[in-house]
C-alpha positions in Angstrom: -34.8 17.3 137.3 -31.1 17.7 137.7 -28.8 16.0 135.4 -25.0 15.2 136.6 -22.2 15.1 134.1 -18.5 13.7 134.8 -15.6 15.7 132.7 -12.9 13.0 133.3 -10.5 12.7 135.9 -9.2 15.5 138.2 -5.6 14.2 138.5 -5.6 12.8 135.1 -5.3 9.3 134.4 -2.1 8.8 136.2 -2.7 10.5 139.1 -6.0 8.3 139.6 -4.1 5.4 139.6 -1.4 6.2 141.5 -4.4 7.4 144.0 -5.7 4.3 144.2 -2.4 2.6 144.9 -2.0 4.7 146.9 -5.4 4.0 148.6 -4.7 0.2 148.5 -1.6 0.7 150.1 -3.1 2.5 152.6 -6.0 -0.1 153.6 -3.1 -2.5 154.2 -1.0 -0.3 156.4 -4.0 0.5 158.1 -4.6 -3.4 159.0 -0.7 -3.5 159.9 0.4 0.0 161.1 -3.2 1.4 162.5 -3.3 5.2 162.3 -0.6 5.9 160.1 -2.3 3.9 157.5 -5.6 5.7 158.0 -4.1 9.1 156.8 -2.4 7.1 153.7 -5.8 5.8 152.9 -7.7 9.3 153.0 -4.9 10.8 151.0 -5.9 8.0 148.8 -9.1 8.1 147.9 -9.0 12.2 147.9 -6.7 11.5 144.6 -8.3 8.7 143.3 -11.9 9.5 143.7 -12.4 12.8 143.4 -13.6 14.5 140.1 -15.1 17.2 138.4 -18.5 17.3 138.0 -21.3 19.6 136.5 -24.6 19.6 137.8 -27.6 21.1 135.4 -31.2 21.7 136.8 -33.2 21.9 133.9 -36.6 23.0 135.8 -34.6 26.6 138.3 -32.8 26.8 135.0 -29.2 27.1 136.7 -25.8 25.1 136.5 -22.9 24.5 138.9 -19.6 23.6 137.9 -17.2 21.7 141.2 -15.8 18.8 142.0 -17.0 15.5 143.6 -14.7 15.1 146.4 -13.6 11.6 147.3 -16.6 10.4 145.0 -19.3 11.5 147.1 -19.4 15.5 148.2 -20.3 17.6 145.7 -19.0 21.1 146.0 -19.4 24.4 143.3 -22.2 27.2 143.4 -25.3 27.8 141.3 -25.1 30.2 138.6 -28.5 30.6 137.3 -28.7 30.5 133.3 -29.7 34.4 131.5 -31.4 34.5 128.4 -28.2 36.2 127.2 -26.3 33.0 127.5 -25.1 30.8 124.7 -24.2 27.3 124.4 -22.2 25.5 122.1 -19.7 22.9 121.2 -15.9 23.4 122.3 -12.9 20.9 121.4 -10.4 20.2 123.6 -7.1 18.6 123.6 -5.8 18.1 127.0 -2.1 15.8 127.3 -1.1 14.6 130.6 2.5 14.2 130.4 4.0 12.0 133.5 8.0 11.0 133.6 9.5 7.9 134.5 12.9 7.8 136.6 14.4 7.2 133.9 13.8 10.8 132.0 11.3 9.1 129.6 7.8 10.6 129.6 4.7 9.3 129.0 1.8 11.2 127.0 -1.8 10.9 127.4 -4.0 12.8 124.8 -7.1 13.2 125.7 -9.2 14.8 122.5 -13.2 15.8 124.0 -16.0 17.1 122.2 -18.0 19.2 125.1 -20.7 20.9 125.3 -20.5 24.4 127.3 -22.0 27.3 128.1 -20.8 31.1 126.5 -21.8 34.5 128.5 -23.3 37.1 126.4 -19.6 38.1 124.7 -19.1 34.8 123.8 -16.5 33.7 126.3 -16.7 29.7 127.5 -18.2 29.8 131.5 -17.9 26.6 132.0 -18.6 22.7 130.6 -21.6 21.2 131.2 -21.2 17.9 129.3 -18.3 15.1 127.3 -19.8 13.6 124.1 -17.8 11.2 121.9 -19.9 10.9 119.2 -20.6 14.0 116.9 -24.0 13.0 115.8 -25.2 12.2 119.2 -23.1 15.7 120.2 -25.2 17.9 117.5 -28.6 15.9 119.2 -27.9 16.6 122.6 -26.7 20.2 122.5 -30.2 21.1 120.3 -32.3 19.1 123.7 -30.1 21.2 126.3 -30.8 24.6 124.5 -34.1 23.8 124.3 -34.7 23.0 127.8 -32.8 25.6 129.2 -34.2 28.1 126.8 -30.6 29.8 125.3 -29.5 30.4 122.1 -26.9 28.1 120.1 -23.8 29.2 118.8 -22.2 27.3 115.8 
């Protein structure tokens, strides 16, 4: 069974909106204009849509880490999962910062609780899933060591 897990938003909040402005616009040009609007409208969705996603297969034991491009492709390679391999939790604080034409700028915190997987020296590969709630975060990273078969870190 593989289990697929969005991280947030490629472009950040912002930029996904302004994608799908973007896209909007486009669709209408596209009506009016004809071709001109088509290559607004894939610019669009490309900004909009497109994420990053992990993919776990819990029965090859092996993860991939890409993106979802325009909501539908997925892209990344398999890295299968070692014995030597760790998984913990990981905070991160990311801010998107946007400015207005008027110098003022705009910050977006986004604080996540993730769940990722650590190589053998402890260094973060990659992350494999968002949780918001600690409890749950604490359940779910004791089911995914378990059915991947690697050790915890705390």
């Amino acid at each position: 069974m593989i289990e697929y897990n969005s991280l947030g938003k490629t472009f950040g909040p912002v930029g996904s909106f302004s994608g799908l402005l973007i896209f909007c616009a486009g669709l209408f040009l596209t009506v009016m204009a004809g071709f001109g609007g088509i290559v607004v409208t894939i610019i669009g969705a490309f900004v909009a849509f497109t994420r990053p996603l992990t993919s776990i297969d819990y029965d090859k034991k092996q993860v991939r880490n890409g993106d979802k491009l325009f909501g539908i492709v997925k892209t990344g390679k398999w890295i299968p999962v070692k014995a030597s391999m760790k998984i913990g939790r990981y905070r991160s604080n990311k801010v998107y910062r946007t400015y207005s034409r008027s110098n003022r700028s705009l910050d977006i915190e986004q604080k996540q609780n993730l769940i990722c997987l650590f190589n053998e020296n402890g260094q973060k590969l990659m992350a494999l899933k968002n949780i918001k709630d600690a409890e749950k975060l604490a359940i779910e990273l004791q089911n995914m060591s378990d059915r991947l078969g690697v050790e915890q870190i705390s």
